[in-house]
Every structure is written in structure tokens, then in C-alpha cells.
C-alpha positions in Angstrom: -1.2 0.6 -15.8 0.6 3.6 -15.6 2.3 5.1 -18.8 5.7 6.1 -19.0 6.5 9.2 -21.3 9.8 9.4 -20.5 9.4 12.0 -18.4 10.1 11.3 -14.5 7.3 12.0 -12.1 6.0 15.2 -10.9 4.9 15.9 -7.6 1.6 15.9 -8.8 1.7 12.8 -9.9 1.0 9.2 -7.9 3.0 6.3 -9.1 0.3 3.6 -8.9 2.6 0.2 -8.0 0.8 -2.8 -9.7 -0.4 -4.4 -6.2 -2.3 -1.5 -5.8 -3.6 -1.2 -10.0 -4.7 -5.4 -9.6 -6.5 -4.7 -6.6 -8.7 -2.1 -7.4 -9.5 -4.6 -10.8 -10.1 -7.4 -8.5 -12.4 -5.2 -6.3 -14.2 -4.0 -9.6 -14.3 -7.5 -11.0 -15.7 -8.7 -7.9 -18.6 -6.7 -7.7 -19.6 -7.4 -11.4 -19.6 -11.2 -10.6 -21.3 -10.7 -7.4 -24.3 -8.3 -9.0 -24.0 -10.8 -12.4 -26.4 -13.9 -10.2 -24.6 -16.8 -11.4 -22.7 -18.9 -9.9 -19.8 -17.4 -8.1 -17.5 -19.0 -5.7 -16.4 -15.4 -3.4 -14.3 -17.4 -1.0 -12.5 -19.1 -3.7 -11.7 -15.8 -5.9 -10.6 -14.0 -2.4 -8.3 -16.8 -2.1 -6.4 -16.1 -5.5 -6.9 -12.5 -5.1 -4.6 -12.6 -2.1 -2.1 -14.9 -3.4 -1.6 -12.7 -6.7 -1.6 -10.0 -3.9 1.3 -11.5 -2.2 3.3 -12.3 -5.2 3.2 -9.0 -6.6 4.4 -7.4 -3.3 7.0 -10.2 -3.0 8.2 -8.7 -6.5 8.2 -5.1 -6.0 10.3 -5.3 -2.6 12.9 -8.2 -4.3 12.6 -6.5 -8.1 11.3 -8.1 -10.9 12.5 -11.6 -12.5 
């Protein structure tokens, strides 16, 4: 997550939006299932990747609850 200082954003600096922060954890977290060998269902966790995806896309365009 990105921390807030108080201080408003420089150009430097890329606001990460939490879509983008979860997906790059899901993409992380998928490839330390995938390399673990158990038993790991990839269609399954792609599914509910993409509907937490969607959600939290849904609520940065309408604004939080």
C-alpha cells in the first residue's frame, strides 16, 4: 500500500491505485503456489483473482463505500 505523509504527490512520485498493488500480490502469490508442488487449483484462483480485480476497479471509478 502506499503511505500517506501528508504531503501531496510529487511528480516523481506514482500513485499505485490498489487494483494495480493486489495484482502484482496475486501474481507473486501465484508463482509461490505454483513452484510450492501441492495441490493448487490455477483456474480456480484466476477466477477470484479477476473478480477481486473487477470489484476493486468497480470502486475506484464509483468511490469507495
Amino acid at each position: 500500500m502506499t503511505a500517506n505523509d501528508g504531503h501531496p504527490p510529487t511528480k516523481k512520485s506514482k500513485i499505485i491505485r490498489p487494483a494495480d498493488e493486489f495484482a502484482a500480490f496475486c501474481e507473486t502469490e501465484f508463482e509461490r503456489r505454483h513452484n510450492a508442488g501441492g495441490v493448487f487449483d490455477e483456474q480456480q484462483y484466476r477466477r477470484a483473482m479477476k473478480l477481486v480485480l473487477e470489484r476493486l476497479a468497480r470502486f475506484e471509478i464509483e468511490g469507495w463505500p
